[in-house]
C-alpha angles and dihedrals in degrees: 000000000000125000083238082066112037117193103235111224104251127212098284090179138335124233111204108204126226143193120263132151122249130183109350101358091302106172111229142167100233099207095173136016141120106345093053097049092110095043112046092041119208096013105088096175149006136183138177128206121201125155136117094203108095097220096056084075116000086120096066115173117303132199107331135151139238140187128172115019139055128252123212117200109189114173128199094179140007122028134263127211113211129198136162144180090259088070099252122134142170154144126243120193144182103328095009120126124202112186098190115190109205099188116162088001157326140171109197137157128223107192124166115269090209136051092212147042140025117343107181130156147104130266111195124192113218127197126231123212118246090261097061102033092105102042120123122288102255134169134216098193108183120182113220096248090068094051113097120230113199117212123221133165111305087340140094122202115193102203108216104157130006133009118295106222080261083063104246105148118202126234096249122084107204099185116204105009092058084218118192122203117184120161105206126200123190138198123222112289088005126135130189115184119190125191111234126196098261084239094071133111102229123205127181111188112186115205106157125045115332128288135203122223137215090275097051091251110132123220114201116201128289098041140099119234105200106200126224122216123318149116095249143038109216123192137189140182109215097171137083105248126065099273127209134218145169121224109203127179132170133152112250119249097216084207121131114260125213105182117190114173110288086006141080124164140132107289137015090239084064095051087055094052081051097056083049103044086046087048096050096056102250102123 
C-alpha cells in the first residue's frame, strides 16, 4: 500500500436500526446494543430520538444509575434538562454535546426541557477499559457555539471529539479509547474522505438522506455502516437532498464485556457488586 494509492474502508456490515422503547416510554431507533458489542468495540450502544409527537418522549429518563462506561448525549433539536445525585445540573440544547463519564458510579435524570415540538438527537454508550471503570463521574459539557465546524468542498464537518487529517480537534478528550465524533453534512454529488489510524473501530451512521461509502455500497438514514480495514474513509452523497452522517472512530478495548442493565463491566461478579453497591446507597 502507498499513501499515492489509499485503500478505501469497505462495508464491513450493515446495522439496520429498529424501533424499541427506553426510559418512560421514550420511542427510539436502537442502532447498536447488545448484539454488536463485539463488533463495534468500544461502542456498546447507540440510540437516536427523533419525533415531533410529546408523547413520544415527555417521560424522558428519570432517575437511573450508571457505573463503567461513559454516555455521550449529542442533540440536533429540543432541548434536555440533566440532573444527578453529585449536584450537578444543566440543560443541552440543539448542537450541544455532554460526554458524561459515570465511573464508579452516578444516578442521574434527562428529562425534556419542552412539551412540544422536535426532539431529535443521539445518545452513544462508550466502554472504559478495566483500569478506568471506577474513576470519578466527571462531565465535559460543550455548548454548540465552541464546537468547530471545517469547511470542504460541498461538506461540513462539525468536529465534536478528536483531529480531522486538516488538523481541526474537537473539544472532547476522550482519553483511552482515542474516540473520534464528527457529524458530517453533504451536499448533493459531495465526498469528504479522512484518513483514520488502521487500529480504529470505524462507524458511519447515517441519519439524514442516504450516503455512499469507499467500497460503492449505499447506506439510507436511519442505519449504521460498520467499516472493514483501510487507510481512508471515503463519503458521498448520491441523492438529491443535503445527507447527514456521523463519523465515528475509537480503538477497541479487547477487553471482556458483562453488561447488566445500567452496568457493564469485566466480569458478572462485578455487575452484582454494582447492584449492591447502587442498592446500598454508595453511588
Amino acid at each position: 500500500m502507498t499513501t499515492d494509492n489509499p485503500t478505501f474502508r469497505p462495508l464491513r456490515r450493515l446495522v439496520r436500526g429498529q424501533a424499541a422503547s427506553d426510559g418512560d416510554g421514550v420511542r427510539l431507533t436502537r442502532l447498536l446494543g447488545h448484539e454488536t458489542v463485539e463488533l463495534a468495540d468500544p461502542f456498546l450502544m447507540l440510540d437516536h430520538f427523533d419525533t415531533e409527537q410529546a408523547a413520544d418522549y415527555i417521560g424522558g429518563f428519570p432517575d437511573h444509575p450508571h457505573r463503567g462506561f461513559e454516555t455521550v448525549t449529542y442533540m440536533l433539536a429540543g432541548r434536555m434538562r440533566h440532573g444527578d445525585n453529585k449536584g450537578h445540573a444543566g440543560i443541552i440544547a440543539a448542537g450541544d454535546v455532554q460526554w458524561m463519564t459515570a465511573g464508579r458510579g452516578i444516578v442521574h435524570s434527562e428529562m425534556p426541557e419542552q412539551d412540544q415540538g422536535l426532539m431529535r438527537g443521539f445518545q452513544l454508550w462508550v466502554n472504559l477499559p478495566a483500569r478506568d471503570k471506577m474513576v470519578p463521574a466527571r462531565y465535559q459539557e460543550i455548548p454548540a457555539a465552541t464546537i468547530p465546524v471545517e469547511t470542504r468542498p460541498g461538506a461540513r464537518l462539525k468536529v465534536i471529539a478528536g483531529v480531522t487529517g486538516e488538523g481541526t480537534a474537537g473539544p472532547i478528550d476522550s482519553g483511552a479509547t482515542a474516540a473520534r465524533f464528527f457529524d458530517i453534512r453533504l451536499t448533493p454529488g459531495a465526498r469528504v474522505e479522512e484518513a483514520l489510524p488502521a487500529d480504529l473501530t470505524v462507524l458511519a451512521i447515517v441519519y439524514d438522506g442516504a450516503v455512499a461509502i469507499g467500497d460503492g455500497t449505499t447506506v439510507p438514514a436511519v442505519n449504521v455502516a460498520v467499516l472493514g480495514a483501510g487507510e481512508r474513509v471515503a463519503l458521498e452523497n448520491p441523492g438529491a437532498v443535503e445527507a447527514g452522517v456521523l463519523l465515528i472512530a475509537g480503538r477497541p478495548l479487547n477487553e471482556p464485556v458483562a453488561w447488566g442493565g445500567p452496568f457493564v463491566m469485566n466480569t458478572r461478579e462485578e455487575v452484582m457488586q454494582a447492584a449492591r453497591d447502587y442498592q446500598a446507597g454508595r453511588f
